[in-house]
N, C-alpha and C positions, 0 to 999 in steps of 0.2 A: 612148016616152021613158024611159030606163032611170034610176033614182035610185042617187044616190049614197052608197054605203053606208060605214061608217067603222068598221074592226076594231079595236078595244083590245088590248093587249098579252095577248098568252098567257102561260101558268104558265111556258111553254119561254122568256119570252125572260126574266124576273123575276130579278134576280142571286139569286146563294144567299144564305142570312144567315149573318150572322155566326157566326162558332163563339163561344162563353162562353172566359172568356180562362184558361190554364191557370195551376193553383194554384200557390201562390211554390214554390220548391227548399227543402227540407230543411235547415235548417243542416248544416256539417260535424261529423262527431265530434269532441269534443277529443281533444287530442292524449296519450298514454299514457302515464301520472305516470313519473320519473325512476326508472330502481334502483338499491338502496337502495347508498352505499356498500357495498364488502365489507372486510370484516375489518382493524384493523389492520396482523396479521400477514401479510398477503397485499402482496408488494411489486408486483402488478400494479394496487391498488388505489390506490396512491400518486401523487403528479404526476408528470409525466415526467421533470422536470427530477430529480427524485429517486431517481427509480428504476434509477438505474445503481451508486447511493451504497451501498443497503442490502446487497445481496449482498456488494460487498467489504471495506464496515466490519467488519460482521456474520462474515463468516470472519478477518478481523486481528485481533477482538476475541478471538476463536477460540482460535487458532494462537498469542496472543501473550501468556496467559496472561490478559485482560481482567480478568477477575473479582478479581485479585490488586493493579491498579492503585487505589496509593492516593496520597494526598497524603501531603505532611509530619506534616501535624491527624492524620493515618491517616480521615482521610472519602475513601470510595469515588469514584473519578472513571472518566469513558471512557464512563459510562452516557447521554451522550447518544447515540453511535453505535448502539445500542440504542433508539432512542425514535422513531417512525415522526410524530410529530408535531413535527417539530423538523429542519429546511430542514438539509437536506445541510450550505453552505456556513457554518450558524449553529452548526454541531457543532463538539466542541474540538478543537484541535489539526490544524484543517481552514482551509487555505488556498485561495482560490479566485482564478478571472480570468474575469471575462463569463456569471460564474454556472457555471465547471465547476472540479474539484477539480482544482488542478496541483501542488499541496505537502501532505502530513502531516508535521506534523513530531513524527516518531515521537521527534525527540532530549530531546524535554519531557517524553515519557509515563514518570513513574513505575513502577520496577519491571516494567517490559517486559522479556518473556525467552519463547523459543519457538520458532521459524521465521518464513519469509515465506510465506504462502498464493499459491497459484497466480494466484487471484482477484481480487489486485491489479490485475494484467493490464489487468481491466475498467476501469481508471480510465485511459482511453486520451490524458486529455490534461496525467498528470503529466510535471512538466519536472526533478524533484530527485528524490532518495532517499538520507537522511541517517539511515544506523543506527549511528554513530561510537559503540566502546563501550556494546553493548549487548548483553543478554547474550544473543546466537541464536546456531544451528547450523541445522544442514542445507545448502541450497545456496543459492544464485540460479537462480528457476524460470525454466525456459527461456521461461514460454509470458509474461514479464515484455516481453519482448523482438521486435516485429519491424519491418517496413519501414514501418510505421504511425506506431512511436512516436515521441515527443518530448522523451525523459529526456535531459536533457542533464549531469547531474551524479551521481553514485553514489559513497557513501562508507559501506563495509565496514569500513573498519582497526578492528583491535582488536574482532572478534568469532570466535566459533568458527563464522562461516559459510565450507565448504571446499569441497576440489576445484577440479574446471576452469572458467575462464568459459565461459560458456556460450556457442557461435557466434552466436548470433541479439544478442546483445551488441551487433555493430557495426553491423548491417546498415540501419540507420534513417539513420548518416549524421548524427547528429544530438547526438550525443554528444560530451561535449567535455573529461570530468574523469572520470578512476575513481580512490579510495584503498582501495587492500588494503590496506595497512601492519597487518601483522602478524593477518591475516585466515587465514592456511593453507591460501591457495589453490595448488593443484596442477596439475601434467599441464602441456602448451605452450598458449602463447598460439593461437589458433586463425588461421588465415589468413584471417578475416573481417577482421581487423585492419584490412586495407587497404582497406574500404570506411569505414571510419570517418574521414569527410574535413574533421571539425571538432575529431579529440580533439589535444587540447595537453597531455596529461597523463594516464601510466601507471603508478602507485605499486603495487610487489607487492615492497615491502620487507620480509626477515622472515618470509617466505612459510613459511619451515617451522616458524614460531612462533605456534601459536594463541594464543588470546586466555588462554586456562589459566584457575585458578580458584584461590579463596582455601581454605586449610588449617589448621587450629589445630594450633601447636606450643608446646610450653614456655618459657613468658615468663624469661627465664634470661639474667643474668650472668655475666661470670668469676669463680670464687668467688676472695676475694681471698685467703683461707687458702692456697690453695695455691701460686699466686704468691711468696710470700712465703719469703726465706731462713730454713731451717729456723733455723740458731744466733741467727735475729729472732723467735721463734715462730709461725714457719710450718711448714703441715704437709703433705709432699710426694705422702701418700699421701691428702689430699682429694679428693672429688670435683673434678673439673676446671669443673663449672659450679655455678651458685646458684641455683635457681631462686627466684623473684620472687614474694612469694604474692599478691600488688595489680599485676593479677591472676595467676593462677595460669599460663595459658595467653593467648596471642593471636594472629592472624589473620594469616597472612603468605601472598603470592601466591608459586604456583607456575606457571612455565610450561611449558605442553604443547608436546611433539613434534608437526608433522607432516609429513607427505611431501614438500613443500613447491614451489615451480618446478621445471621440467626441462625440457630440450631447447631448441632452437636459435630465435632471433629472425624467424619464417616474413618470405620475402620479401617479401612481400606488403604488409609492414607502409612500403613505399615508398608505398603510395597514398594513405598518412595525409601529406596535403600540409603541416597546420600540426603536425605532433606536434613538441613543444622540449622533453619531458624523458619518459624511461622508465627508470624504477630498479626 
């Protein structure tokens, strides 16, 4: 009779144990402190909204004599254009729409005289340009001008800015007023004319008359001695004038010659659908 024997489990059939459970994760490193603003001076360091403002201020300030702009009091003004903590459209003489510059109005700034800087240019979304009687020369910069822009107003008269418009003038389409009037603008109108399909108005009156400048001369009378019939006691061989001694001299404008319009009205100026006056 054979007995019945009874196996216990083997080492082989015994699950494995547990592994020990592994150690928590590392926190992450923080994250790698800010750098440090850079430099005032530095117009990359600026906000964005600002950073198109400095470069073109900064050369009008330039070009336009800045440093000489004073007030009536004679206290120095313009120096906010100058000061990188100080919001583009919160600067003087700075007009803005949606927070970008579309107006300076140069016609307020005191004692302004110089040229236009190339680098206005950058201010791509002015609508006006009002330099009426001021005292610049040089030109109108071409690179002021292209199929980009939004100027729709330009008023020269009555400065020594000369020579030809510039072709890139018309090409935006968007333009709608020019005044030269007595500007000394030269050479023909350019045959861009005719892409200009909103100007209403072309003043290049006086064209060969620059803006001139003032000249002291002898503040002076007719002297009345010599006027006078000699057998009244006049005397014929007086001088012909009196000079004045309160004061002695004063300040009279002269005006300048220059080249002024020439040649023919380009056909082209037909594609100006609304144009109603050019003198």
């Amino acid at each position: 009779m054979f007995a019945l024997l009874t196996i216990g489990p083997t080492a082989q059939d015994k699950p494995p144990p547990t592994p020990p459970p592994l150690p928590p994760s590392p926190p992450p490193p923080p994250p790698p402190p800010p750098l440090p603003p850079g430099p005032p001076s530095t117009p990359l360091a600026w906000r964005v909204g600002d950073r198109e403002c400095y470069p073109t201020l900064k050369a009008c300030y330039d070009a336009m004599s800045g440093p000489e702009w004073k007030s009536s009091t004679g206290a120095k003004v313009g120096e906010t254009w100058l000061d990188p903590n100080i919001k583009c459209c919160d600067k003087e003489w700075i007009s803005c729409k949606r927070g970008l510059i579309d107006e300076i109005k140069f016609k307020f700034i005191p004692k302004l005289k110089g040229t236009i800087p190339p680098q206005l240019a950058l201010l791509r979304d002015l609508t006006e340009l009002e330099l009426r009687n001021k005292d610049l020369t040089g030109t109108l910069p071409d690179t002021l001008f292209s199929s980009d822009s939004v100027i729709e107003e330009i008023d020269i008269s009555q400065t020594d800015i000369t020579r030809t418009l510039p072709p890139t003038l018309f090409v935006s389409g968007t333009l709608k007023k020019i005044e030269a009037y007595h500007a000394g603008i030269s050479g023909t109108i350019p045959p861009t004319i005719g892409m200009a399909r909103n100007l209403k108005e072309l003043d290049i009156r006086d064209s060969d008359n620059c803006k001139g400048t003032y000249i002291t001369v002898d503040n002076w009378i007719v002297n009345p001695i010599r006027t006078r019939d000699p057998r009244r006691g006049g005397n014929p061989n007086a001088l012909p004038k009196y000079v004045l001694g309160r004061p002695a001299t004063r300040r009279q404008w002269k005006r300048a010659k220059c080249s002024g319009y020439s040649g023919t009205i380009p056909p082209e100026i037909g594609g100006g659908t609304k144009l109603q006056e050019i003198v």
